[in-house]
GUSEFI-63317 format. One line per field, with one value per residue (C-alpha): residue number from 1; residue in one letter; x, y, z. Coordinates in pm, whole numbers, plus 50000, padded with zeros to 5 digits. Layout:
# residues N
resi c(NUM | ...)
resn c(A | ...)
c1 c(X | ...)
c2 c(Y | ...)
c3 c(Z | ...)
//
This chain:
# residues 106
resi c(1 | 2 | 3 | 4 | 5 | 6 | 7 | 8 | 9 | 10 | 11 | 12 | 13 | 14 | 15 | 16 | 17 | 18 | 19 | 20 | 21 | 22 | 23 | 24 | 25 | 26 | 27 | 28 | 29 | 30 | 31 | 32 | 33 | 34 | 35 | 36 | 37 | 38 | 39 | 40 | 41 | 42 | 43 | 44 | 45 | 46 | 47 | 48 | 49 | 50 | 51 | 52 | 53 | 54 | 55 | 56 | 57 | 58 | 59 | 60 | 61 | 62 | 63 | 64 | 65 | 66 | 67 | 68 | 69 | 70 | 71 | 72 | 73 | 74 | 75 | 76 | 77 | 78 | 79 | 80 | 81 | 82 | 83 | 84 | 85 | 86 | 87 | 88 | 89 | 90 | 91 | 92 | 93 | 94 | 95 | 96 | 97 | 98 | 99 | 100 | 101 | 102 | 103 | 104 | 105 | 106)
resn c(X | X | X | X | X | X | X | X | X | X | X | X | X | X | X | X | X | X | X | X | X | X | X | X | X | X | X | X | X | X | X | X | X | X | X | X | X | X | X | X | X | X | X | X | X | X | X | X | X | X | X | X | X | X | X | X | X | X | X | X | X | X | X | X | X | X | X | X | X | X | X | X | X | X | X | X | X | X | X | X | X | X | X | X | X | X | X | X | X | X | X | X | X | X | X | X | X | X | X | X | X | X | X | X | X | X)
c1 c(87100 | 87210 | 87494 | 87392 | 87655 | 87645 | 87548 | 87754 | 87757 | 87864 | 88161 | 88284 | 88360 | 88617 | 88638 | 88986 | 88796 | 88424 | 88379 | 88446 | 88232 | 87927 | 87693 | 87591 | 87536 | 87528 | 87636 | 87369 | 87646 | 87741 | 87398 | 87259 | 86876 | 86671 | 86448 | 86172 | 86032 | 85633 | 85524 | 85319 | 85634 | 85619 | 85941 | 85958 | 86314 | 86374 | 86631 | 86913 | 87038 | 87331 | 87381 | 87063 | 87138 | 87198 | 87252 | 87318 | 87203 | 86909 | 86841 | 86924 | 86651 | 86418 | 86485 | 86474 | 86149 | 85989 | 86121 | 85992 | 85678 | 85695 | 85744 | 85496 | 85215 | 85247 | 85474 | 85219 | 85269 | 85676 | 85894 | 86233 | 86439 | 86773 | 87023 | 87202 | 87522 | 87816 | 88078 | 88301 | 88281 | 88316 | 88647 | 88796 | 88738 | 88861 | 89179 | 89247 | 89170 | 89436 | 89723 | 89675 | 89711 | 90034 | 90200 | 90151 | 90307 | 90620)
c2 c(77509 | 77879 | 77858 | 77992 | 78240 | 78188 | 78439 | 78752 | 78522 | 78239 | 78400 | 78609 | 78293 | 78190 | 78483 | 78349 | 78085 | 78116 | 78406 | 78254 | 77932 | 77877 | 77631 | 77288 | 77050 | 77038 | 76737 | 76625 | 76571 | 76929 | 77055 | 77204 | 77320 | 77362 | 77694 | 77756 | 78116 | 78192 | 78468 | 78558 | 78556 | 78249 | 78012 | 77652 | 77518 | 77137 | 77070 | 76786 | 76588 | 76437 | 76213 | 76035 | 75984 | 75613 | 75572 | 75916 | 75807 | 75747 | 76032 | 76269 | 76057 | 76118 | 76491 | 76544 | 76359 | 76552 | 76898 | 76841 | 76725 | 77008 | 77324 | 77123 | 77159 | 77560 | 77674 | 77952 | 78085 | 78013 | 78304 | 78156 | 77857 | 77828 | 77538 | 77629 | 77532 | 77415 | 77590 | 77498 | 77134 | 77212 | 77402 | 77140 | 76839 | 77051 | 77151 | 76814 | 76664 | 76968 | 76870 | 76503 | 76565 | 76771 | 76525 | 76263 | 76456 | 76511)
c3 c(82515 | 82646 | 82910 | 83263 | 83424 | 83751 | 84040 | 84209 | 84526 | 84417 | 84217 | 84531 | 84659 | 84455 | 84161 | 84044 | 83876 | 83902 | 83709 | 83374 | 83421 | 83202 | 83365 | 83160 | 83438 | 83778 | 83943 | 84194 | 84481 | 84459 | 84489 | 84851 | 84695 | 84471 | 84516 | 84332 | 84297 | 84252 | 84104 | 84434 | 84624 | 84764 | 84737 | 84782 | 84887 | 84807 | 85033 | 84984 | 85207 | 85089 | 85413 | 85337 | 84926 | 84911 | 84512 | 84336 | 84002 | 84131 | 84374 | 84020 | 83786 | 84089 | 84104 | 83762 | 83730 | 83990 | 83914 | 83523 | 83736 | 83937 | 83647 | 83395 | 83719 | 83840 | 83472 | 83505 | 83850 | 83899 | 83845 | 83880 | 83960 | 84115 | 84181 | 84513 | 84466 | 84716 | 84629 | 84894 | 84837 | 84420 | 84501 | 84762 | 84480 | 84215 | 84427 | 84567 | 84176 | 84051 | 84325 | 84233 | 83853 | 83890 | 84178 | 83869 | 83548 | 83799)
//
C-alpha cells in the first residue's frame, strides 16, 4: 500500500512533527469528514459526529462499508477523496500520551 503524506494545512499545524508522518490508518475518533470530490465539481462532505458515535468499532465497519459502497457506485465520476483530519485532538492525545510515558520512566 503507498503511504499518504499528508497536506500543507494540516502540517502548518504542528510542522515539528507532522511533516514526517506517512499516513496508514486513520483512527475513526480522530476523523472530522470525509469529502468526496466529483469530477463535475461537486463535493459531498460526510460529516462525523463524534457526540452521537455510540460504539466506534462499529461506526468504522459502517463507514468503511459505505465509503467502498460509495467509490464502487460513482468510481467513474469522483475525482478525489480526503479524510479531514483533527489535528488538534491528534496532538493533545499524543502530548498528554508523551507526558504520561516520561512521568513513568522517572
Amino acid at each position: 500500500m503507498p503511504k499518504k503524506k499528508l497536506s500543507d494545512e494540516v502540517v502548518e499545524q504542528w510542522p515539528e512533527v507532522m511533516d514526517e508522518i506517512d499516513i496508514q490508518v486513520v483512527p475513526i475518533q480522530y476523523m472530522k469528514a470525509v469529502e468526496i470530490s466529483f469530477t463535475d465539481g461537486k463535493t459531498w462532505v460526510m460529516d462525523l459526529d463524534h457526540d452521537l458515535i455510540e460504539n466506534p468499532n462499529d461506526t468504522a465497519q459502517e463507514l468503511e462499508e459505505s465509503l467502498e459502497e460509495l467509490l464502487d457506485e460513482y468510481q467513474d465520476s469522483i475525482e478525489g477523496v480526503n479524510f479531514v483530519v483533527d489535528i488538534a485532538k491528534v496532538k493533545a492525545d499524543v502530548t498528554k500520551r508523551t507526558k504520561f510515558f516520561l512521568k513513568k520512566r522517572k
